[in-house]
Every structure is written in C-alpha cells, then in structure tokens.
N, C-alpha and C positions, 0 to 999 in steps of 0.2 A: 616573058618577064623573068630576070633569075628572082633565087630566091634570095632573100635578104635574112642575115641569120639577128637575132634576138636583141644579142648581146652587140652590134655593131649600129642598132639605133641608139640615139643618144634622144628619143624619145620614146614615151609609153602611154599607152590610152587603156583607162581601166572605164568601163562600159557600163557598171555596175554602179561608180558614183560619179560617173562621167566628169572624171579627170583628165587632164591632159598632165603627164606627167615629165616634165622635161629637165634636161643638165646646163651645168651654166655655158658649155659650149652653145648648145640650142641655141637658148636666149643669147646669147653673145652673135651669134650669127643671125639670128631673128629680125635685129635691126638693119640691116641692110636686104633692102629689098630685091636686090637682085639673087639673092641665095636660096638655094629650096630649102631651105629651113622655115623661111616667112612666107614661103607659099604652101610648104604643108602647111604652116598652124593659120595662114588665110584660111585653106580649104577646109581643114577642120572647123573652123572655127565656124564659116559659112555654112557647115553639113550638119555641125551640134552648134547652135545655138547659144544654150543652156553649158555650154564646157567649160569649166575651170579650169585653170591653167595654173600648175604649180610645179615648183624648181624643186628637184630633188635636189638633198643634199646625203652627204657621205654618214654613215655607219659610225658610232661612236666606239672611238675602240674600248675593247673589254680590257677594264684593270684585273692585270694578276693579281693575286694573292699573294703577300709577301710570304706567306707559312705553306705554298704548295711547294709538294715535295716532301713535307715533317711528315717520318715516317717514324714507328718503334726503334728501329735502327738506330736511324740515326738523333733521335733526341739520347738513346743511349751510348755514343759514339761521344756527343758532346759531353754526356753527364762526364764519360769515364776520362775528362781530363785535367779534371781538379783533383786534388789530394783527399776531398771527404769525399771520394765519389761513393765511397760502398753505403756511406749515409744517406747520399743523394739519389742511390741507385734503389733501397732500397726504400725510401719515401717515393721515387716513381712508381716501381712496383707495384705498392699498398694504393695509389692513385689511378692506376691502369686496372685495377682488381676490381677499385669500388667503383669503378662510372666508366670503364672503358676506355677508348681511342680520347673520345670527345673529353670526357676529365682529365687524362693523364695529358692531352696536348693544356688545356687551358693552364692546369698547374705547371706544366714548363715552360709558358710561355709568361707565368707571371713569377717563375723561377729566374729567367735567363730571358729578360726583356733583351737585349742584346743581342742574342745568339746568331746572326748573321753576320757579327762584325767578329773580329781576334779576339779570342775570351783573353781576360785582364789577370793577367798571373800573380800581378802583386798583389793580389786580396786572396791567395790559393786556395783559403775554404769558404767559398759563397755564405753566406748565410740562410738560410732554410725558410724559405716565406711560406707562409699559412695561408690559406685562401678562404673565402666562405660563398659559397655560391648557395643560391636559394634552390636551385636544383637538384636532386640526389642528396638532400638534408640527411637523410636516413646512414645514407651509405658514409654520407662522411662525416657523421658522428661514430658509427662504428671504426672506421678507420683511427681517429684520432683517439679512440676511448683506447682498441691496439695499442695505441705509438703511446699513451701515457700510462700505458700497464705496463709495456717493454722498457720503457725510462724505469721508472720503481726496480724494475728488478735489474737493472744493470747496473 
C-alpha cells in the first residue's frame, strides 16, 4: 500500500473527540456515491458509530498592526521634519526617558495621529499635545513639572 502523505488528505480523524474532520472538497465530493470520499466517510462512519463529522474551515488571517515597524528611528526621522522639531524632539525625549518604548510610541502616536500619510506642511509647527495616561502617573508628572520649570526659565 503506498504511503499517503498528511497534508494530500483532504480529510482528518481526531480519535480523542472522535471527529471526522473534513474540507469542502470532501463534502463536495461526499455526495456522489460513486467517489471514495462517500465510501471513506460510509466506512468511517460504519467503524465509529459515535463520529462527528465537521467541515474544517480556513485560518483567519492575522491583522497587522498599523504601528509595526515604529521604531526610535524612525518616530525621530518623522519628528525631524517639521520646523519645531528640536521642540518636538525634545518633548520625545523627556517621554522615552519617563516610560520608555511603550510611552514615548503612545505620545507620538497621539502626536502624529497621521504619521503614515504625507505630513501636512501647511501647519509647519504641529502643535504639542499633552497626554494623560493613568499609567506611569508618577513619571509624568515629574516630566511635566521639568517642562514647566524649563518654560519659567526660558
């Protein structure tokens, strides 16, 4: 008898909750009796009884992540292409310092809601959003108490 490889049945029998596991080819051929399709799952079906018979269906594809990819780089590659960048460069900074990766991407990301499309040069100095995450409370009140001490003195 050769050997029949795995992956070229278009059926599966799992033994453990005695399924019959089949593709809509199977079933598609199932109904006509002349095809060994509807005489495996006779046989089966004569041998177990008790066997459920269910149509596999296809794997849901995984949505990407629109922000895979946002790396330091490159959120700083976008900052440096506005006219306040050294503003905006160094509000990331201060943001990467108190919380890391994970803070310094949310505040760019509610910086430059956009940042996958053409940044919009008619408005050349973004405006500076504030964030408040319930998160790292600590860290970004320290940071902002910074940025309002450096205001006073400048």
């Amino acid at each position: 008898m050769p050997k029949v490889n795995k992956k070229d049945l278009n059926y599966r029998l799992d033994f453990a909750t005695m399924t019959l596991i089949v593709t809509k080819e199977f079933t598609d051929n199932a109904y006509d009796p002349g095809t060994e399709e509807y005489k495996t799952l006779c046989r089966l079906q004569n041998d177990f009884p008790k066997l459920n018979v269910v149509r596999k269906t296809h794997r849901a594809p995984k949505v990407q992540s629109i922000n895979k990819g946002l790396t330091y780089e490159r959120m700083e590659r976008y900052i440096s292409l506005y006219d306040n960048k050294e503003e905006l460069l160094e509000r990331f900074w201060k943001m990467r310092e108190a919380g890391g990766f994970v803070f310094a991407r949310k505040w760019f990301l509610k910086q430059f809601p956009n940042f996958k499309e053409v940044p919009d040069f008619t408005q050349l100095s973004p405006r500076i959003v504030s964030i408040d995450f319930n998160e790292n409370k600590e860290k970004v009140k320290e940071t902002s108490d910074v940025l309002v001490e450096e205001k006073k003195n400048a």
